[in-house]
Backbone as CSV, one residue per row, in Angstrom:
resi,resn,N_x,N_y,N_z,CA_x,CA_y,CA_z,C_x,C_y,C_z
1,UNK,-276.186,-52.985,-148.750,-275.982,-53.843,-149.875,-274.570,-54.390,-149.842
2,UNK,-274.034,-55.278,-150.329,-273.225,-55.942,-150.450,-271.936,-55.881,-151.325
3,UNK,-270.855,-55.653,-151.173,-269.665,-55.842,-151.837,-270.002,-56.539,-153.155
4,UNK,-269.939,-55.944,-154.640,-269.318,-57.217,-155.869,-268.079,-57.592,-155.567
5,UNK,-267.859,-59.011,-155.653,-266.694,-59.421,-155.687,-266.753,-59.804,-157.309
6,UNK,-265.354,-58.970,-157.769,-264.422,-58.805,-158.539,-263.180,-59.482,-159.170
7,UNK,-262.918,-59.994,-160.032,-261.824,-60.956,-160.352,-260.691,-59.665,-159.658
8,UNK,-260.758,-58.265,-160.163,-259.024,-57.538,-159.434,-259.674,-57.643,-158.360
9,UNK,-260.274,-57.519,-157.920,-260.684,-57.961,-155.621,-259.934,-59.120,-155.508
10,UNK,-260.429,-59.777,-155.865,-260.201,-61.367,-155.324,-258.239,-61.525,-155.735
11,UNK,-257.943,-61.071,-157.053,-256.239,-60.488,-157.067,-255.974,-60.241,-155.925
12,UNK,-256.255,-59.106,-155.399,-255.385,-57.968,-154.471,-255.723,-58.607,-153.506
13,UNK,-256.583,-59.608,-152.873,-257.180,-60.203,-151.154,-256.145,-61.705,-151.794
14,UNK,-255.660,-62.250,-153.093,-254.565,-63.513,-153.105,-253.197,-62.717,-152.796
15,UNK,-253.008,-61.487,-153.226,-251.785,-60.928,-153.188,-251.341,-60.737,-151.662
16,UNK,-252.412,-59.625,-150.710,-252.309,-59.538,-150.054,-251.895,-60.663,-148.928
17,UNK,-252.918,-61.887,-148.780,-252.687,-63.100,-148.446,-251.455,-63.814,-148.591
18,UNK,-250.610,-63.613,-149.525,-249.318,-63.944,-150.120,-248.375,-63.395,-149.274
19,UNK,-248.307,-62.358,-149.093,-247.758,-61.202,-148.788,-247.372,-61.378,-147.203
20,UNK,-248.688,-61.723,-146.527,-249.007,-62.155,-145.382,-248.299,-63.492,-144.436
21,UNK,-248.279,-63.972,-145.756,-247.677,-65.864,-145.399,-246.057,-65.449,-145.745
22,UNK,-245.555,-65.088,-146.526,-244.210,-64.686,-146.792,-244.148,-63.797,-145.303
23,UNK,-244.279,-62.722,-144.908,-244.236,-62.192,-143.719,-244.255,-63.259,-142.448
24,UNK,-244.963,-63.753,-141.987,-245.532,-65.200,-140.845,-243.957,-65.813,-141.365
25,UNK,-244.094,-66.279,-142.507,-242.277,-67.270,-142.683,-241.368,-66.591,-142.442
26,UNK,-241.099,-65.941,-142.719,-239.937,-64.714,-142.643,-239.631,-64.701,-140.907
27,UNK,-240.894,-63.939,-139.863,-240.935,-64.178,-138.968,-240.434,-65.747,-138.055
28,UNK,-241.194,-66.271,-138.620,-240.811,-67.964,-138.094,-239.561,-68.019,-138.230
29,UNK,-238.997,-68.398,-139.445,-237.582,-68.262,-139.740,-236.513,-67.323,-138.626
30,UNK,-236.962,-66.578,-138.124,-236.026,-65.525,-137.600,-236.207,-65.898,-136.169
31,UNK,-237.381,-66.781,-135.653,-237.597,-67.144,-134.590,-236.877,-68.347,-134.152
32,UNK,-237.167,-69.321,-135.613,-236.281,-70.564,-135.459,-235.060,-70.380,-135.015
33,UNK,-234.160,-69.309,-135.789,-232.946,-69.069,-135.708,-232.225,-68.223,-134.379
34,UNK,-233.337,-67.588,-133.839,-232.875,-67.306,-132.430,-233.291,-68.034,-131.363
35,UNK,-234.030,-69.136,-132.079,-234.117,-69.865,-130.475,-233.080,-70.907,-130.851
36,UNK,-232.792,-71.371,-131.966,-231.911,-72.127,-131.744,-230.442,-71.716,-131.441
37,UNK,-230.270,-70.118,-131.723,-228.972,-69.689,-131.199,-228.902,-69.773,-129.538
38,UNK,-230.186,-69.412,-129.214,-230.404,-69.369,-127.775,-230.432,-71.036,-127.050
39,UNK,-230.781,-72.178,-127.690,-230.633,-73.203,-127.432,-228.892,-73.592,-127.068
40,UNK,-227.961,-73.212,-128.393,-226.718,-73.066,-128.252,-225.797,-72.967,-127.429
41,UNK,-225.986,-71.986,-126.637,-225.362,-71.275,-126.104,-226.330,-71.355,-124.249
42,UNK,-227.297,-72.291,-124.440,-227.550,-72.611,-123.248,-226.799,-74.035,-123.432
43,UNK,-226.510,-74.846,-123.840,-225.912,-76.260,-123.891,-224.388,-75.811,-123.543
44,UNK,-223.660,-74.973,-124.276,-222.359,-74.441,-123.751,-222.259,-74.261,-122.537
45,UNK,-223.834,-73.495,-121.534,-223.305,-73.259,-120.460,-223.186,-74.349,-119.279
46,UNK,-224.454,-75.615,-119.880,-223.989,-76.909,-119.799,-223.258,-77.321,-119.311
47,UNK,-222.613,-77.183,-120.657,-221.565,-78.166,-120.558,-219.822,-77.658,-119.465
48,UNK,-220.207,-76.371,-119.343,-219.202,-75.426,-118.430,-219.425,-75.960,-117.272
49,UNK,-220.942,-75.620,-116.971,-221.415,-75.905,-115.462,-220.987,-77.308,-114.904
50,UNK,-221.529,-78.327,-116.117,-220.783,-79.527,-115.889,-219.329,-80.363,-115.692
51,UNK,-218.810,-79.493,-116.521,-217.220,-79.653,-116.487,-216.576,-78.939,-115.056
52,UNK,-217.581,-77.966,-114.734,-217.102,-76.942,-113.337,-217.602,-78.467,-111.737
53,UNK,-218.703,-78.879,-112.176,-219.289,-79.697,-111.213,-218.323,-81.011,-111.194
54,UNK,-218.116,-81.601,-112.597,-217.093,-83.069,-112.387,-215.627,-82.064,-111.694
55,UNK,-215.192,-80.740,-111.600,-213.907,-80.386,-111.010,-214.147,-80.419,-109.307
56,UNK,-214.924,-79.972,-109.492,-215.341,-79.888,-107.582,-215.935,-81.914,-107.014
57,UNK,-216.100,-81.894,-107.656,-216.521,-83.424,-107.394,-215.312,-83.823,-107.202
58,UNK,-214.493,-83.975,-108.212,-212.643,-84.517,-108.140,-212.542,-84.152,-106.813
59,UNK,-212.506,-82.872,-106.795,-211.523,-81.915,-105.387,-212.164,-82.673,-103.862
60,UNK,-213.409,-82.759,-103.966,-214.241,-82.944,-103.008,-213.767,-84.654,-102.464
61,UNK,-213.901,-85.486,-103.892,-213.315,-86.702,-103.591,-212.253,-86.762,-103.065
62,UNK,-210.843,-86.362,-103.450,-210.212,-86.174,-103.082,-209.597,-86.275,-101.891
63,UNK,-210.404,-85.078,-101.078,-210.660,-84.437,-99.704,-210.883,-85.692,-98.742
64,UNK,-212.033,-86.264,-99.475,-212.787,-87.522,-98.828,-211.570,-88.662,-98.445
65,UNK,-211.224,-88.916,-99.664,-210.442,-90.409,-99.677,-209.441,-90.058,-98.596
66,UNK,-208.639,-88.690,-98.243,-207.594,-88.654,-97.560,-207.739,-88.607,-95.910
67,UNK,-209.414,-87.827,-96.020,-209.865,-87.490,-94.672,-210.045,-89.519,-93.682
68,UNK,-210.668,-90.092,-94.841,-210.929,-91.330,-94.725,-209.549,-92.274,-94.584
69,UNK,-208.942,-92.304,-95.296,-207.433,-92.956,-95.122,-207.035,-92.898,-93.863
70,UNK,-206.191,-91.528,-93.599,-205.780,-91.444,-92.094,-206.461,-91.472,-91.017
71,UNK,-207.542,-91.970,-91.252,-208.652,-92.194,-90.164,-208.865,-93.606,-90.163
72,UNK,-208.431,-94.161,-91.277,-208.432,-95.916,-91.096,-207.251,-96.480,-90.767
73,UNK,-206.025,-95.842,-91.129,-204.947,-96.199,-90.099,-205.128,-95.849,-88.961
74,UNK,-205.237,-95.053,-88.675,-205.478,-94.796,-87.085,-206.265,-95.907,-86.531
75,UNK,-207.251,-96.131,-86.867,-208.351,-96.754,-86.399,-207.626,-98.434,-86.212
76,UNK,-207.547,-98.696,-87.101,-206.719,-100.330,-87.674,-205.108,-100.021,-86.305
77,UNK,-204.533,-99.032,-86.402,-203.369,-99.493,-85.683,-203.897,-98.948,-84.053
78,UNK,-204.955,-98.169,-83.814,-204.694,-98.167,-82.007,-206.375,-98.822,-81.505
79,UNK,-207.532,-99.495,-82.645,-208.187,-100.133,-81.968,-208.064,-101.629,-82.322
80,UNK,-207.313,-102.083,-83.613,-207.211,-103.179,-83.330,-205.836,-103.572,-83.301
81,UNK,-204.929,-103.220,-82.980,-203.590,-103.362,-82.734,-202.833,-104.017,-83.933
82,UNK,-203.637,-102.968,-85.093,-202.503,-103.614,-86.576,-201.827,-103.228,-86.719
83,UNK,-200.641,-103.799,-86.709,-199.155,-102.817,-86.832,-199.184,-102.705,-88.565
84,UNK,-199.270,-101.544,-89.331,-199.001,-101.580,-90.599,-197.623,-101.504,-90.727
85,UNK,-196.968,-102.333,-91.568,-195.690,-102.339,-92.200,-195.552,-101.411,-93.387
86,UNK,-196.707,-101.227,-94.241,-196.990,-100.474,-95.552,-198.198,-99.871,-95.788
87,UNK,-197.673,-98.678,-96.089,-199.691,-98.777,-96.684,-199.245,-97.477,-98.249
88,UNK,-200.084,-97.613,-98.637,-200.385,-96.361,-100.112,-201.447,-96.270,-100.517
89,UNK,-201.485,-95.416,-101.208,-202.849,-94.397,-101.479,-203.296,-94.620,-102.829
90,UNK,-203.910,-94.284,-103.351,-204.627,-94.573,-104.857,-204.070,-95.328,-105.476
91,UNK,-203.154,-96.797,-105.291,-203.025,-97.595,-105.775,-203.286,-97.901,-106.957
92,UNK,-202.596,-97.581,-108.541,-203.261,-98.275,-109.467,-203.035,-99.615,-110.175
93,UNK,-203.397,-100.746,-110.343,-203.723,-101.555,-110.799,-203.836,-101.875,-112.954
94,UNK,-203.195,-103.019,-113.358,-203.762,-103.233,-115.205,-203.274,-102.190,-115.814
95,UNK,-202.272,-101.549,-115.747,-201.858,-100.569,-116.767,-201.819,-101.424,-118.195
96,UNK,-201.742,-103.247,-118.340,-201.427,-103.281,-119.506,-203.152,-104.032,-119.885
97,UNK,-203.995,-103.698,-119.190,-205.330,-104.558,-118.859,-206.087,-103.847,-120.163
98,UNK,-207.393,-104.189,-120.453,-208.378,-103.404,-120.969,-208.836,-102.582,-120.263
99,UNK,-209.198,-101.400,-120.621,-209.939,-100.358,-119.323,-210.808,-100.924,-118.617
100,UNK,-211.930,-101.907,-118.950,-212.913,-102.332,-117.962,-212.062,-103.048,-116.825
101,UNK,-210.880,-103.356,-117.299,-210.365,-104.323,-116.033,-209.583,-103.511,-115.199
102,UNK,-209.044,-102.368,-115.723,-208.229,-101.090,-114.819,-208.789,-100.631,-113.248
103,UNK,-207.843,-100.539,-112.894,-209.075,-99.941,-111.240,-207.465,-99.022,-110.365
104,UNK,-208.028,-99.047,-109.511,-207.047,-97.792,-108.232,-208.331,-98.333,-107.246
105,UNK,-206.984,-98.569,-106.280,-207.426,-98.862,-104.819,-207.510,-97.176,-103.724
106,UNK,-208.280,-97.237,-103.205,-208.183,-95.662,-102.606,-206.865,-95.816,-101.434
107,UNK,-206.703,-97.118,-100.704,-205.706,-97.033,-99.772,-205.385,-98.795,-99.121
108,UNK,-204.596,-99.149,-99.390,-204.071,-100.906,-99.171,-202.779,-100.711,-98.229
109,UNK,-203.255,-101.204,-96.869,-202.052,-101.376,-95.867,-201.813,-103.083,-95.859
110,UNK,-200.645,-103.046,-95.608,-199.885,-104.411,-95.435,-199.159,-104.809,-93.970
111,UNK,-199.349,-105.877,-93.833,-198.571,-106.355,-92.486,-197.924,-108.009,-92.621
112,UNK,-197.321,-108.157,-93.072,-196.920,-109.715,-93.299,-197.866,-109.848,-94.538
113,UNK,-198.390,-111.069,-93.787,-199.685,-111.807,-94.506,-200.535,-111.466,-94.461
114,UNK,-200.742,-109.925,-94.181,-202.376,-109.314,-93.678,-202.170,-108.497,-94.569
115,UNK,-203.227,-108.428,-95.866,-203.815,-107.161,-97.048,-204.585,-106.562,-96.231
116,UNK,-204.892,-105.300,-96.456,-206.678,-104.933,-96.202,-206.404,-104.073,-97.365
117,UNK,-207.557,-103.987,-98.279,-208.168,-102.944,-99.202,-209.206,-102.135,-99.039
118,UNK,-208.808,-101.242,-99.043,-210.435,-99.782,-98.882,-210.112,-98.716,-100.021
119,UNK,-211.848,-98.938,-100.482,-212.205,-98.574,-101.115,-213.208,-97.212,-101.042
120,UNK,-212.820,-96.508,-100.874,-213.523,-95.270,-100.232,-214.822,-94.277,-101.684
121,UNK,-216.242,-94.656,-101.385,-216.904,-93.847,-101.878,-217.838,-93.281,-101.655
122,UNK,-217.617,-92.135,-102.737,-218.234,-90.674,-102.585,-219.224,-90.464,-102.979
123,UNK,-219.729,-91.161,-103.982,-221.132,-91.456,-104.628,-221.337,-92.842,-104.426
124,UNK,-222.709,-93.110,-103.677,-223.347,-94.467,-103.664,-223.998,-94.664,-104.122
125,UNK,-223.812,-95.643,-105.092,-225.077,-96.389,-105.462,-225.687,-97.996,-105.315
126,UNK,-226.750,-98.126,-105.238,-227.469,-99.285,-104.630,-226.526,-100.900,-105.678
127,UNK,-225.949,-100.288,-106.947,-225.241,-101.364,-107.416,-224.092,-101.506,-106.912
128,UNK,-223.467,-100.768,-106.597,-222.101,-100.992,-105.526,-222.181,-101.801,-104.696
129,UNK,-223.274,-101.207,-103.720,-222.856,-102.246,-102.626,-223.554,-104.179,-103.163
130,UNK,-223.926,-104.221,-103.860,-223.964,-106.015,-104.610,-222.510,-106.116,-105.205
131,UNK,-222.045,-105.230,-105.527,-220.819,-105.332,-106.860,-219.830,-106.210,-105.808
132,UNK,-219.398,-104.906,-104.131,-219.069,-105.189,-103.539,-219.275,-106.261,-102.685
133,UNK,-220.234,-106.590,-102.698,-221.069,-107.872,-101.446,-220.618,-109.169,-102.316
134,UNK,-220.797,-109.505,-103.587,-220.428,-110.484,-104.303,-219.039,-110.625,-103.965
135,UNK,-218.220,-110.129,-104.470,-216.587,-109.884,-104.607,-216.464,-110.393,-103.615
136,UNK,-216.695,-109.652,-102.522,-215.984,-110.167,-101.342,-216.300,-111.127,-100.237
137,UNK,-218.080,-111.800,-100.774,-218.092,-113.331,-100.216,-217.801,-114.368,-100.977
138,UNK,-217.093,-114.071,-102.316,-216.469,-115.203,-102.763,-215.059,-115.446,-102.269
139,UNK,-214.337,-114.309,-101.518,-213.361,-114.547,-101.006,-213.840,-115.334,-99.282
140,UNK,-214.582,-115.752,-99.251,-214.509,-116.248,-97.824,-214.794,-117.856,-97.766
């Protein structure tokens, strides 16, 4: 036979139910709050890892531009017989410019009337070389 259901039944199965959903929130709540601590504190490590990766990138560039430099004098003065009169290294350029117009040359030797500019990079991208290809057939 079958259960009477009871106005105090049907009480104590709303209470209980109550009871239940306050518990589930409570839970949630405590879940929200550790995953978002845990979200936190993964973005910190982020942003470490990242700040650690743009330092080695610097260093690495670095490395590059210099390994590359004295390898283009060389090259410029004993295969094509450029006598450099001058040359320097990261050249910067617009100190009183807007930043978009600011730049640094990686290495500019001089001989009289002869510039050359090199531009040495470490990351390529497919817009560079147009950036570069433009620029420098309008000089011709």
């Amino acid at each position: 036979m079958s259960e009477q259901i009871t106005y105090e039944g049907m009480m104590a199965l709303f209470w209980e139910t109550r009871e239940q959903i306050r518990e589930s929130a409570a839970e949630f709540d405590r879940r929200m709050l550790e995953a978002d601590r845990r979200m936190k504190a993964a973005e910190l490590r982020m942003k470490k890892t990242d700040a650690r990766i743009g330092d080695l990138t610097g260093s690495m560039s670095k490395v590059i531009d210099r390994m590359v430099a004295g390898h283009n004098i060389k090259q410029f003065q004993e295969k094509f017989g450029y006598t450099i009169e001058s040359h320097s290294r990261n050249k910067t350029f617009g100190h009183d410019l807007p930043d978009n117009m600011k730049g640094e040359i990686d290495l500019f030797l001089e001989n009289g009337d002869i510039a050359i500019v090199i531009e040495v990079k470490t990351t390529f991208k497919a817009k560079d070389v147009g950036y570069v290809y433009r620029d420098a057939s309008s000089l011709l």
